[in-house]
DSSP file (Angstrom, degrees, kcal/mol; ACC not computed):
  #  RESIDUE AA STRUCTURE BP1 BP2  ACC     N-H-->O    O-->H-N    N-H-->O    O-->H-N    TCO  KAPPA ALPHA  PHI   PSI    X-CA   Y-CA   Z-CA
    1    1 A X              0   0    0      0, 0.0     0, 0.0     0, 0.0     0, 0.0   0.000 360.0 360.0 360.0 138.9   50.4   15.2   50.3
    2    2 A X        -     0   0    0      1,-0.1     2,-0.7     2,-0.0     0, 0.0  -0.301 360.0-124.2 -91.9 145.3   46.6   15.2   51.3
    3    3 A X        -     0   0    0      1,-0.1     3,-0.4     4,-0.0     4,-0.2  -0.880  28.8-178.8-114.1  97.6   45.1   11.9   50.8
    4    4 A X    >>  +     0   0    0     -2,-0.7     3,-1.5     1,-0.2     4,-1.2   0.659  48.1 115.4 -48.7 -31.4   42.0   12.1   48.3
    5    5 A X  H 3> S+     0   0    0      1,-0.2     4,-1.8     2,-0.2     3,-0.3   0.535  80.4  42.5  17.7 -74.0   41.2    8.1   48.6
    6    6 A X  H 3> S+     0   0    0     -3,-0.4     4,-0.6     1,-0.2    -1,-0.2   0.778 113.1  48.1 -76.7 -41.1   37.9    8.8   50.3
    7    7 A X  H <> S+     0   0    0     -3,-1.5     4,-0.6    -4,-0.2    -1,-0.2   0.659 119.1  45.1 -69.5 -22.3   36.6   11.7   48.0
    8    8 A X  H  X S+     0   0    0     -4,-1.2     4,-1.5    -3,-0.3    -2,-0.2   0.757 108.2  50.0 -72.0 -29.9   37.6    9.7   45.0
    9    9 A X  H  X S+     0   0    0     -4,-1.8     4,-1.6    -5,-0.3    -3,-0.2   0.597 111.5  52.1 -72.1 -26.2   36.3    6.5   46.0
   10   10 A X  H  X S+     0   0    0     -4,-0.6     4,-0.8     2,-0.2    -1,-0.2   0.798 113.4  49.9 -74.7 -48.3   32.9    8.4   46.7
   11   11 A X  H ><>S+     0   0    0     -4,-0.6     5,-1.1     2,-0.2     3,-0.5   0.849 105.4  46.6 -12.2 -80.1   33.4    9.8   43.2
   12   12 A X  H ><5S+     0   0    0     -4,-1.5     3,-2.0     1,-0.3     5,-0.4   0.980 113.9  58.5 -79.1 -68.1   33.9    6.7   41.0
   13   13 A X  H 3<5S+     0   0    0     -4,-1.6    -1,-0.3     1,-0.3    -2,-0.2   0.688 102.2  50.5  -8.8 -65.9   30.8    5.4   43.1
   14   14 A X  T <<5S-     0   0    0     -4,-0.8    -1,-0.3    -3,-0.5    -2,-0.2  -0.195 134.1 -79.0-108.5  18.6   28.5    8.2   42.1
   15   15 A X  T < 5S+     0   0    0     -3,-2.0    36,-0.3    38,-0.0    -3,-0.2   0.763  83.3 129.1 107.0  23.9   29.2    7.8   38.4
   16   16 A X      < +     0   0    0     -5,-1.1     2,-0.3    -4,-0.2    36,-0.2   0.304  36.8 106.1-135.9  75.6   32.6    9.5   37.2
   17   17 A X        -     0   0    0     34,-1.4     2,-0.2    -5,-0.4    36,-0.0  -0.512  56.2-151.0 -73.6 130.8   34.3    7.3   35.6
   18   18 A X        -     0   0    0     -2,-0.3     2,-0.9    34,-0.0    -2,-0.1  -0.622  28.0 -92.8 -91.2 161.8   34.5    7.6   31.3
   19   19 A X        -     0   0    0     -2,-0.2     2,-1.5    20,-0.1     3,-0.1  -0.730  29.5-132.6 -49.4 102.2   34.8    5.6   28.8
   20   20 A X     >  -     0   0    0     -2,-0.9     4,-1.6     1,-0.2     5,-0.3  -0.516  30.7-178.9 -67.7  82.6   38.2    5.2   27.8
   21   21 A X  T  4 S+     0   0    0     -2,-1.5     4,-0.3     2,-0.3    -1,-0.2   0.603  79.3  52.7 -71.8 -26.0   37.7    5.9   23.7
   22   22 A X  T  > S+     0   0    0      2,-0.2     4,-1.8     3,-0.1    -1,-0.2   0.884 110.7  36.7 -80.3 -61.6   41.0    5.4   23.0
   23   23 A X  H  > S+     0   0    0      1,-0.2     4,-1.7     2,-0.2    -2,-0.3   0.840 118.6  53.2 -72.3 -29.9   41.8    2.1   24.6
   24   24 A X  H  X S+     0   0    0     -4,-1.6     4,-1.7     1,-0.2    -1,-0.2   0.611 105.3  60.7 -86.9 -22.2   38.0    0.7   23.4
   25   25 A X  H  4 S+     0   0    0     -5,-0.3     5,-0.4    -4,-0.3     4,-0.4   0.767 108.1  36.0 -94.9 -37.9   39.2    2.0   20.0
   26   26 A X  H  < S+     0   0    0     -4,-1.8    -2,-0.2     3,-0.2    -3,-0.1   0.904 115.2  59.8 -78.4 -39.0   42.6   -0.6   19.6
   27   27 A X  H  < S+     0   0    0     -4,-1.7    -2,-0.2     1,-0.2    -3,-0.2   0.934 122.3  20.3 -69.6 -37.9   40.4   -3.4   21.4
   28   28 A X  S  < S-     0   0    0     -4,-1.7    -1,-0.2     2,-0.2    -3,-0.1   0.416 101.0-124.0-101.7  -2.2   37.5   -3.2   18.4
   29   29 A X        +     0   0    0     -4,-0.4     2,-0.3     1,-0.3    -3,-0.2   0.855  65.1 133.9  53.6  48.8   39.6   -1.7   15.6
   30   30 A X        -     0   0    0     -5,-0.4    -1,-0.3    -6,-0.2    -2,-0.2  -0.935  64.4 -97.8-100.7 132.3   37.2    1.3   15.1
   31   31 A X        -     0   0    0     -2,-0.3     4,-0.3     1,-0.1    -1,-0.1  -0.257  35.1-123.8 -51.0 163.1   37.8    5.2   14.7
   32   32 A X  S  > S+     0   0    0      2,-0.2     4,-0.6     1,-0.1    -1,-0.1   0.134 110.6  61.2 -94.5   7.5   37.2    6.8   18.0
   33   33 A X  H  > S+     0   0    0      2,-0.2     4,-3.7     3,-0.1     5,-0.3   0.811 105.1  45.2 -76.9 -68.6   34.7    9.1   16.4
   34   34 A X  H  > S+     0   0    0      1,-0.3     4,-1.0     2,-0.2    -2,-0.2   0.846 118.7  47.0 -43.9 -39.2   32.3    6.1   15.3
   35   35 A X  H >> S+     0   0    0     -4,-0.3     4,-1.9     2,-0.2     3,-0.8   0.937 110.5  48.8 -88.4 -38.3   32.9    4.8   18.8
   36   36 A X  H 3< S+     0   0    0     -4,-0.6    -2,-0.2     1,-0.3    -1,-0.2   0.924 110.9  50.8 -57.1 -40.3   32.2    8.1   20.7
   37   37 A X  H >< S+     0   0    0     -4,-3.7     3,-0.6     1,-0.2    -1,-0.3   0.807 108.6  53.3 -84.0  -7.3   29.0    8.8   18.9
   38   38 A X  H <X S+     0   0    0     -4,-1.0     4,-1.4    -3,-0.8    -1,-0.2   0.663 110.8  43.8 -63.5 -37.5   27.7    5.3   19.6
   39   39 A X  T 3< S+     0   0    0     -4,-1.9    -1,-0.3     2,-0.2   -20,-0.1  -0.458 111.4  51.2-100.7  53.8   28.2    5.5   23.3
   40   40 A X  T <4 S+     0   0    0     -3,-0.6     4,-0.4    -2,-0.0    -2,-0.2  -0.038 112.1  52.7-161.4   0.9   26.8    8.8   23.4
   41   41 A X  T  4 S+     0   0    0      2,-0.1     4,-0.5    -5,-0.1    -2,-0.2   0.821 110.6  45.6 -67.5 -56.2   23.9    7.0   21.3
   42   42 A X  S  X>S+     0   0    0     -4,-1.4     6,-1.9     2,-0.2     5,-1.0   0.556 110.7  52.8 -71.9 -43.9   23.6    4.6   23.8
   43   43 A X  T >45S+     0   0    0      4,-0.2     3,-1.4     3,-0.2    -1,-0.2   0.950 109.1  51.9 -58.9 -67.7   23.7    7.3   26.9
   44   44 A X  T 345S+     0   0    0     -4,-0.4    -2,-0.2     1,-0.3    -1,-0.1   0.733 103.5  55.4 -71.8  -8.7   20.8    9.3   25.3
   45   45 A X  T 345S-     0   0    0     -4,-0.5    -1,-0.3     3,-0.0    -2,-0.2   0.716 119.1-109.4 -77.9 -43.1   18.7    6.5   25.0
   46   46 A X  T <<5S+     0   0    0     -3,-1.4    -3,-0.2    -4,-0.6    -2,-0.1   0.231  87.6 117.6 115.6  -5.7   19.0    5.6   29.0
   47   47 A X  S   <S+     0   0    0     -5,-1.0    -4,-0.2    -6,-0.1     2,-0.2   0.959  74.3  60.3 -31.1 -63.4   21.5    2.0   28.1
   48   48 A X        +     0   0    0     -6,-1.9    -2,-0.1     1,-0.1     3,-0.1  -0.682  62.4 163.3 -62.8 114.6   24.2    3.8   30.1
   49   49 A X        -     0   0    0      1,-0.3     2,-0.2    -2,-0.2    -1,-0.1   0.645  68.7 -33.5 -93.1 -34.8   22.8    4.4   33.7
   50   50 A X        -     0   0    0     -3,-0.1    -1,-0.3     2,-0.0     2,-0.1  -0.819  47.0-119.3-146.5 166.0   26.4    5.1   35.0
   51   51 A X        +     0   0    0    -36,-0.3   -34,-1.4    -2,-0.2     2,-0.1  -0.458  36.7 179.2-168.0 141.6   29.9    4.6   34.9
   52   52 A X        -     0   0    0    -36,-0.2     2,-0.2     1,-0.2   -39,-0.1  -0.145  36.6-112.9-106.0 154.2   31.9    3.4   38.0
   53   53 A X        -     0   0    0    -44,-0.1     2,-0.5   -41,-0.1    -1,-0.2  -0.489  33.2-143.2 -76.2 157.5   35.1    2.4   39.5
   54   54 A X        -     0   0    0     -2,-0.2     2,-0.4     2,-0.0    92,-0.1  -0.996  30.3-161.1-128.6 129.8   34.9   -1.3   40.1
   55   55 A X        -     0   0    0     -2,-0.5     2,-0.9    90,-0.1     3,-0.1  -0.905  35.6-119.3-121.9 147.6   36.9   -1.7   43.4
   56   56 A X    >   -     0   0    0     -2,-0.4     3,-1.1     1,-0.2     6,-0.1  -0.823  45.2-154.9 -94.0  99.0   38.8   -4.6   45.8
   57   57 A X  T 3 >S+     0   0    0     -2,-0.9     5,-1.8     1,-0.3     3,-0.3   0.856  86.3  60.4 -69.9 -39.1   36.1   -3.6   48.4
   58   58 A X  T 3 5S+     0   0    0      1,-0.3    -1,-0.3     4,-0.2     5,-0.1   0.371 103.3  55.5 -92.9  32.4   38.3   -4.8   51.6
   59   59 A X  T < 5S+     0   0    0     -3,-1.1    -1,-0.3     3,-0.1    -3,-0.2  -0.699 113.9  42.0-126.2  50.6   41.3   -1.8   50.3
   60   60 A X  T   5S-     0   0    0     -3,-0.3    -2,-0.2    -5,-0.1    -3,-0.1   0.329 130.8 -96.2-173.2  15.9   38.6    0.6   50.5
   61   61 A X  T   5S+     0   0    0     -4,-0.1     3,-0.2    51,-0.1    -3,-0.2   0.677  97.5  95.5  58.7  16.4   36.9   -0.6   53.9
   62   62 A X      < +     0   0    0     -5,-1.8    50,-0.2    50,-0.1    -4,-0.2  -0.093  29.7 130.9-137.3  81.4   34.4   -2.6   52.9
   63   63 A X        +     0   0    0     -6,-0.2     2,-0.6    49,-0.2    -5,-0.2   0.557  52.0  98.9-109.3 -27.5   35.5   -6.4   52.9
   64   64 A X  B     -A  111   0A   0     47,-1.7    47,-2.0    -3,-0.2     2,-0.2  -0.652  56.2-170.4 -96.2 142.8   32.5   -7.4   54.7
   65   65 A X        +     0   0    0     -2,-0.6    74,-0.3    74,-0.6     2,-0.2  -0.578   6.4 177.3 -77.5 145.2   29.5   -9.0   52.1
   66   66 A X        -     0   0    0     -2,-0.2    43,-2.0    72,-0.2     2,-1.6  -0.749  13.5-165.1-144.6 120.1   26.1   -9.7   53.5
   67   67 A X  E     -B  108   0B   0     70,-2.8     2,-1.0    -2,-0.2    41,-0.2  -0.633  19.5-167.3 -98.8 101.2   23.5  -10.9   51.1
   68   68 A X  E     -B  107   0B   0     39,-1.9    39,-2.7    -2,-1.6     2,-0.7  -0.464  10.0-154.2 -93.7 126.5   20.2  -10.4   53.0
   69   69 A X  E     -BC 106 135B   0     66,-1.4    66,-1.6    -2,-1.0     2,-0.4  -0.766  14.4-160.0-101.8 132.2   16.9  -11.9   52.1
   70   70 A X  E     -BC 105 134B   0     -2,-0.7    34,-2.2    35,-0.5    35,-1.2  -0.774  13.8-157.1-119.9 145.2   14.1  -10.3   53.1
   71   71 A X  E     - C   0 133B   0     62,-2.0    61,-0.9    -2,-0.4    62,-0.6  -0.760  18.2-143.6 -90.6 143.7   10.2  -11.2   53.6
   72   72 A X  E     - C   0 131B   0     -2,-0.6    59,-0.2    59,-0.2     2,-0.1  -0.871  20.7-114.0-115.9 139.7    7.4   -8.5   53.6
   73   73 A X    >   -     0   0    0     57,-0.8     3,-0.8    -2,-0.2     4,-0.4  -0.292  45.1 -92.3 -73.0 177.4    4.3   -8.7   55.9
   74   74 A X  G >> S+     0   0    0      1,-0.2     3,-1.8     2,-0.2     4,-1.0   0.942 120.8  59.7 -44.0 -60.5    1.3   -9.1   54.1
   75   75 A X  G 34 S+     0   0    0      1,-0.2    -1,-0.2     2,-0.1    -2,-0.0   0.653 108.8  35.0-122.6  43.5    0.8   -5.6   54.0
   76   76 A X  G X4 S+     0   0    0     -3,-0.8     3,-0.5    54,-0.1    -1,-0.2   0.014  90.6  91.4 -65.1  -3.8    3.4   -4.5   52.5
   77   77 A X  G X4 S+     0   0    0     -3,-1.8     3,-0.8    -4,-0.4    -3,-0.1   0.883  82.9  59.3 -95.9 -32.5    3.8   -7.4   50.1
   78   78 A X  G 3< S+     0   0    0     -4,-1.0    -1,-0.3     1,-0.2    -3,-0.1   0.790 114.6  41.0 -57.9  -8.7    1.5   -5.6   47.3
   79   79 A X  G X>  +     0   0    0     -3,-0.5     3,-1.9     1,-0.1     4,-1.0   0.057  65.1 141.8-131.8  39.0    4.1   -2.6   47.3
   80   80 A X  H <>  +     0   0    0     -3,-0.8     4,-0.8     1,-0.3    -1,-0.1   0.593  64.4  68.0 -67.0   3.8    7.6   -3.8   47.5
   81   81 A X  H 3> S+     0   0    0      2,-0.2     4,-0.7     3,-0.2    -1,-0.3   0.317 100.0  64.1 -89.7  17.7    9.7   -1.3   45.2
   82   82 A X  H <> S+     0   0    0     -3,-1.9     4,-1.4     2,-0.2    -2,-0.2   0.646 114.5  28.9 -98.2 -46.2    8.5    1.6   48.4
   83   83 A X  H  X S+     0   0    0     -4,-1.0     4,-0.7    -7,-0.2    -2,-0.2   0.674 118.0  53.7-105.4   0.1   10.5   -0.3   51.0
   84   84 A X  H >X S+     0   0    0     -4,-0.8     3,-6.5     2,-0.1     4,-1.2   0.890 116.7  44.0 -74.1 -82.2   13.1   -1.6   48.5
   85   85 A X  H >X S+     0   0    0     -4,-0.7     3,-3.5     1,-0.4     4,-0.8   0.545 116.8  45.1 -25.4 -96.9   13.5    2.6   47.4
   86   86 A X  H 3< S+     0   0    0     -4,-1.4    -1,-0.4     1,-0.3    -3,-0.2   0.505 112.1  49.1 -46.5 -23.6   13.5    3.4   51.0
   87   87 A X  H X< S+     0   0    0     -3,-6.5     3,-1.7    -4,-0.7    -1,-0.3   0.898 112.2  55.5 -73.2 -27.6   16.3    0.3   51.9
   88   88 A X  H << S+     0   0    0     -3,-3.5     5,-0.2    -4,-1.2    -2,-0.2   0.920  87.0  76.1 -76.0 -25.8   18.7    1.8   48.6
   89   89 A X  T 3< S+     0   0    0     -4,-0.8     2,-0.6    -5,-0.2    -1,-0.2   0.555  77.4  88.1 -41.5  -5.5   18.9    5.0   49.9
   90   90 A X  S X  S-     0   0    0     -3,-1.7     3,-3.4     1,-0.1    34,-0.0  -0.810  77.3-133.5 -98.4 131.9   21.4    3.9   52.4
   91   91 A X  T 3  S+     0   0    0     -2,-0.6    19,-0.2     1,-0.3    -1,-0.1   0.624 102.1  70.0 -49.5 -23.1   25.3    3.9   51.5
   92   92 A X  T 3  S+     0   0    0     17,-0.1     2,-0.8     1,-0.1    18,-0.5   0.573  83.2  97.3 -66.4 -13.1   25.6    0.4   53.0
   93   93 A X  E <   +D  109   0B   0     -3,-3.4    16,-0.3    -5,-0.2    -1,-0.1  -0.677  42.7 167.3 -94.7 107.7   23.8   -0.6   50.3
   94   94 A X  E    S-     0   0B   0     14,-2.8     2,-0.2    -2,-0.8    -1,-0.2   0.895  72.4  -9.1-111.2 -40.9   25.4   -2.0   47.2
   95   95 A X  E     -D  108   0B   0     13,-1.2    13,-1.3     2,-0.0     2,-0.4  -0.928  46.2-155.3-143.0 164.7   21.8   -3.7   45.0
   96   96 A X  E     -D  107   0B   0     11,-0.2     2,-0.4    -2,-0.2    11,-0.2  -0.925  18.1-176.6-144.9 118.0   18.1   -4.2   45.8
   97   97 A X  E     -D  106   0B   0      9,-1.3     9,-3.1    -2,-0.4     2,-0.3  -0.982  22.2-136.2-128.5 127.1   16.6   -7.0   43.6
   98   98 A X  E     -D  105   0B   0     -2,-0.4     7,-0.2     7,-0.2     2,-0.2  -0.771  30.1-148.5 -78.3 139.1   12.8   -7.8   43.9
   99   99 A X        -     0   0    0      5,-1.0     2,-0.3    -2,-0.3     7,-0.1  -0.307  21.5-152.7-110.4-176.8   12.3  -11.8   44.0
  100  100 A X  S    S+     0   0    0     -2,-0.2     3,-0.4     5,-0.1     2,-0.2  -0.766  71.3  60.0-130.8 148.0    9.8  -13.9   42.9
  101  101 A X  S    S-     0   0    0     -2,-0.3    -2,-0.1     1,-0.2     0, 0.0  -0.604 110.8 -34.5 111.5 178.8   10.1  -17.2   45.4
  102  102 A X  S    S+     0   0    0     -2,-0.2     2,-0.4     2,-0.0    -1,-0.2   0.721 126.8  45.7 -69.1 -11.4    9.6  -17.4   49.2
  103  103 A X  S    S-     0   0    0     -3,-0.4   -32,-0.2   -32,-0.1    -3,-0.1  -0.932  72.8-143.8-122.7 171.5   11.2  -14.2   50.2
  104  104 A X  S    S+     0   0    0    -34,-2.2    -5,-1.0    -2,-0.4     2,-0.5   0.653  77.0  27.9 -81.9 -19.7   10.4  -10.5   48.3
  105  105 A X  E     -BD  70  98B   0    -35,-1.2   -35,-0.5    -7,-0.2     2,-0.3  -0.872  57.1-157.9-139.2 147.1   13.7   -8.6   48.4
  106  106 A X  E     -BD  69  97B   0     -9,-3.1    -9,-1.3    -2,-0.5     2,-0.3  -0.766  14.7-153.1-161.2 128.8   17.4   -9.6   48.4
  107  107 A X  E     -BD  68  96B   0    -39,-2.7   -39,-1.9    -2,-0.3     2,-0.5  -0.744   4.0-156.2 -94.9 129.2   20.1   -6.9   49.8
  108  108 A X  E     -BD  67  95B   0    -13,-1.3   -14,-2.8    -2,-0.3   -13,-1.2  -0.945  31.0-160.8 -98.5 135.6   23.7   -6.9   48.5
  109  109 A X  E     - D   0  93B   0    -43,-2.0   -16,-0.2    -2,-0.5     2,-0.1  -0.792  21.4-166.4-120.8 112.8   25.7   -5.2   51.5
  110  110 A X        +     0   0    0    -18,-0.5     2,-0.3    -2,-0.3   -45,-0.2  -0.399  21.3 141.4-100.3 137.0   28.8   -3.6   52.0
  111  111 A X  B     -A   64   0A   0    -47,-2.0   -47,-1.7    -2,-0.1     6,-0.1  -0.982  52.6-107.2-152.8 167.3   30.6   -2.6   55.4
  112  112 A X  S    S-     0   0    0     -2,-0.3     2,-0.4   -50,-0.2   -49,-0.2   0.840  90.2 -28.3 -27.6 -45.0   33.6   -2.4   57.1
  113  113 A X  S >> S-     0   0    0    -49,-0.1     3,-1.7   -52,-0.1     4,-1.0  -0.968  73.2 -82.2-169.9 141.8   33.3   -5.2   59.4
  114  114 A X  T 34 S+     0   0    0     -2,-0.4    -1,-0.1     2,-0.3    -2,-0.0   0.603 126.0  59.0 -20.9 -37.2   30.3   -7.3   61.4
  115  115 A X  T 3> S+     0   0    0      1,-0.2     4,-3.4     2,-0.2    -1,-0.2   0.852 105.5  47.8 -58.8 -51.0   30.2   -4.7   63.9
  116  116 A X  H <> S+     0   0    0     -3,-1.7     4,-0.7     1,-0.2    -2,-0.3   0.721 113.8  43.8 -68.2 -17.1   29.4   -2.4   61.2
  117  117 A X  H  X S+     0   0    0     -4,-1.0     4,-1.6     2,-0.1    -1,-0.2   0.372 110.0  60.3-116.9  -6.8   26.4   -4.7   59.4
  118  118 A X  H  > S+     0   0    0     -5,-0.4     4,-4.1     2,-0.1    -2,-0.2   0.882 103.2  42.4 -80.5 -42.3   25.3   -5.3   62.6
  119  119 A X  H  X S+     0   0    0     -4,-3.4     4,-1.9     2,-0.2     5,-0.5   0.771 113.6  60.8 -10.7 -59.5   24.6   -1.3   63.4
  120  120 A X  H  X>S+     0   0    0     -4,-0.7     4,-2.2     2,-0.2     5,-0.8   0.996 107.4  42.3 -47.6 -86.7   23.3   -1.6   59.9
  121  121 A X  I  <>S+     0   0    0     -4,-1.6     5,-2.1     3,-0.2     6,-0.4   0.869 115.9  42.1 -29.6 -68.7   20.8   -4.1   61.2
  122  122 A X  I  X5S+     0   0    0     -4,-4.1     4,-1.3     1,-0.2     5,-0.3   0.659 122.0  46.6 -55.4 -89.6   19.6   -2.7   64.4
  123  123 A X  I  <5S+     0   0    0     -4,-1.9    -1,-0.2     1,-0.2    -3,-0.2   0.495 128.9   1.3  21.1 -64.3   19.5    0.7   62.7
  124  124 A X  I  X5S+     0   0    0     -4,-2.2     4,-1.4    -5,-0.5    -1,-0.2   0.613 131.7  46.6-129.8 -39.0   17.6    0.6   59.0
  125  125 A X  I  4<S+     0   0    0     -5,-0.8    -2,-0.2    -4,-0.2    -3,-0.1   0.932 113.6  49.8 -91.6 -25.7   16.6   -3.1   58.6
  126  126 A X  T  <<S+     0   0    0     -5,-2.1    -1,-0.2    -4,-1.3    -3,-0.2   0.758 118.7  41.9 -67.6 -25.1   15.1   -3.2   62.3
  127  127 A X  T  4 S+     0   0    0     -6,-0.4     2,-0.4    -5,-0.3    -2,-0.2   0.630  80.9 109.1 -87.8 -29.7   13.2    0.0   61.6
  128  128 A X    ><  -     0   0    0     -4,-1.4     3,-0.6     1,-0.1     2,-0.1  -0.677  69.7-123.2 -92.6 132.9   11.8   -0.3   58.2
  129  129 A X  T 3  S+     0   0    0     -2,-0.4     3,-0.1     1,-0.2    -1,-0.1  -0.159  90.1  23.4   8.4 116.9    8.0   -0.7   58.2
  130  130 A X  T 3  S+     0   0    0      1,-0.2     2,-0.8    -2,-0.1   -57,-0.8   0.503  76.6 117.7  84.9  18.6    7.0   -3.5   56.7
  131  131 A X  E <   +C   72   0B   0     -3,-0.6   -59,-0.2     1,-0.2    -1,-0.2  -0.860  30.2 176.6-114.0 126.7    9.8   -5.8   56.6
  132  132 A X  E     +     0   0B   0    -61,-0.9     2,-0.3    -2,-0.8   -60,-0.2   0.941  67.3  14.5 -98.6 -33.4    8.4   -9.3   58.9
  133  133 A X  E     -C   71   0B   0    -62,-0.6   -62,-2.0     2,-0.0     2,-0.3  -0.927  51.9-175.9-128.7 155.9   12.0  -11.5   58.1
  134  134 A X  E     -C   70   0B   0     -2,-0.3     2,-0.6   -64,-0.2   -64,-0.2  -0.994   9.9-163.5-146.7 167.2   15.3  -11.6   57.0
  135  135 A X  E     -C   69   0B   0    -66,-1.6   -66,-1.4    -2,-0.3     2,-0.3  -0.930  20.0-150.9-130.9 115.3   18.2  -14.3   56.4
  136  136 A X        -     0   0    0     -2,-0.6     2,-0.3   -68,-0.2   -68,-0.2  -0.897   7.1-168.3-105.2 154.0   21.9  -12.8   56.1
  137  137 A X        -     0   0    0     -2,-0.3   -70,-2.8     2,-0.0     2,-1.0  -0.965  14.6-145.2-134.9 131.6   23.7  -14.8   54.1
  138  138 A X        -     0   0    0     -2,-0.3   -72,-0.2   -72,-0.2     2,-0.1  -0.823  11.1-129.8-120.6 125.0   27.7  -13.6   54.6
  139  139 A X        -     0   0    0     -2,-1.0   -74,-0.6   -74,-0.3     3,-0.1  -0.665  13.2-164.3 -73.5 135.9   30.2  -13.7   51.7
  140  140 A X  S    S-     0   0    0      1,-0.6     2,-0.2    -2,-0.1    -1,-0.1   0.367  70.4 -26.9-113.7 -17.3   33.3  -15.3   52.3
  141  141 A X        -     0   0    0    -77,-0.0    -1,-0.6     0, 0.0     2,-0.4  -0.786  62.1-130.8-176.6 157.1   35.3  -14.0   49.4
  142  142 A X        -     0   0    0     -2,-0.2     3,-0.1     1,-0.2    -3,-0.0  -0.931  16.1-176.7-121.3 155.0   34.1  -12.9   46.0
  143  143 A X  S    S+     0   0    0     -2,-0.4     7,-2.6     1,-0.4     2,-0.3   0.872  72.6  29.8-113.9 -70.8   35.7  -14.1   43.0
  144  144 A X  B     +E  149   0C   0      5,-0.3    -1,-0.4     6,-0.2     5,-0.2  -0.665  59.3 171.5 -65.9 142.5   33.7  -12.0   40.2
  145  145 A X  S    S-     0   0    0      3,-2.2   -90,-0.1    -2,-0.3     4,-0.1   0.077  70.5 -10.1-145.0  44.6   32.2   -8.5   40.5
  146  146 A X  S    S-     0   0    0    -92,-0.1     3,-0.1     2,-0.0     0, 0.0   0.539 130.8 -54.6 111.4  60.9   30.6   -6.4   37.6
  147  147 A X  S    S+     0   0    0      1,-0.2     2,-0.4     0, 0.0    -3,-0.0   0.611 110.5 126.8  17.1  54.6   32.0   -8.7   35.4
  148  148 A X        -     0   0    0     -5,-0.0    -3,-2.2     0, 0.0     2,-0.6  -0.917  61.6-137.0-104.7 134.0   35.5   -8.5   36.6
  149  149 A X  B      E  144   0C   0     -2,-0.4    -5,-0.3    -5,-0.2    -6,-0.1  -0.904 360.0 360.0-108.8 107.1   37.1  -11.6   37.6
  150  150 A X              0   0    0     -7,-2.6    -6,-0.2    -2,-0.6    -1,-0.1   0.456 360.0 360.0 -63.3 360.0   39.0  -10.2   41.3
C-alpha cells in the first residue's frame, strides 16, 4: 500500500484540517447548525487563520527544536517584519515573533536532526541581509504545543 505520510503531513500543515461539528457539538451541548454558522462567522471575519494537524514532531522527522534569537544591524532594525517575512518563508520554520528587549526576532525551528539546523544555519540565517547576531537556544523536549499537553 503507498505510504501517504509525507503528502498528508504536508497537508494538515498547510491548513486541511476541519472542524469536527459533531464532536464540538456533544462537548458544548449545541445544535451543529448554531455551531457551524458561528465558526463560519468567525472564518469570514479573519479569527480562523487556519486549521492544522498538531503533530509528535520527532514521528514525523522533526524532533530537533531550536529557538533562535536574533539581533538586526542598525540598518535593518527600523524594518524587521522584511527579514522576519523573508526568514518564514522557509519550511524549517515553525513561528517568527518580533521582540521588544535586547534582541529583534525570535525563530521557532524544526528539523530532523543538528546536522540539519546546522545546514539551516549556514544556508538562510548566514545569508540573510541584515541579521548582525543570533543565540540558538535547543529544546530538549516539549511538554505543551498549540495548547496540547504532548
Amino acid at each position: 500500500m503507498k505510504d501517504l505520510q509525507p503528502k498528508l503531513i504536508r497537508l494538515f500543515k498547510e491548513g486541511y484540517c476541519t472542524p469536527q461539528i459533531a464532536r464540538i457539538a456533544r462537548e458544548i451541548d449545541e445544535p451543529s447548525a448554531t455551531i457551524h454558522y458561528n465558526i463560519k462567522k468567525l472564518e469570514g471575519k479573519g479569527a480562523i487563520k487556519t486549521y492544522k494537524g498538531v503533530f509528535d514532531h520527532s514521528k514525523i522527522n522533526e524532533g530537533f527544536c531550536v529557538f533562535v534569537l536574533i539581533a538586526l544591524s542598525s540598518a535593518k532594525y527600523s524594518d524587521p517584519e522584511r527579514v522576519a517575512s523573508n526568514l518564514a518563508r522557509h519550511k524549517e520554520v515553525e513561528s517568527v515573533d518580533i521582540l521588544a528587549g535586547d534582541w529583534e526576532l525570535i525563530l521557532k525551528i524544526r528539523t530532523k536532526d543538528q546536522d540539519k539546523y546546522f545546514e539551516f544555519l549556514k544556508s538562510v540565517l548566514s545569508k540573510e541581509e541584515g541579521i548582525e547576531k543570533t543565540n540558538s537556544i535547543i529544546s530538549l523536549k516539549q511538554i505543551k504545543t498549540e495548547f496540547v499537553r504532548l
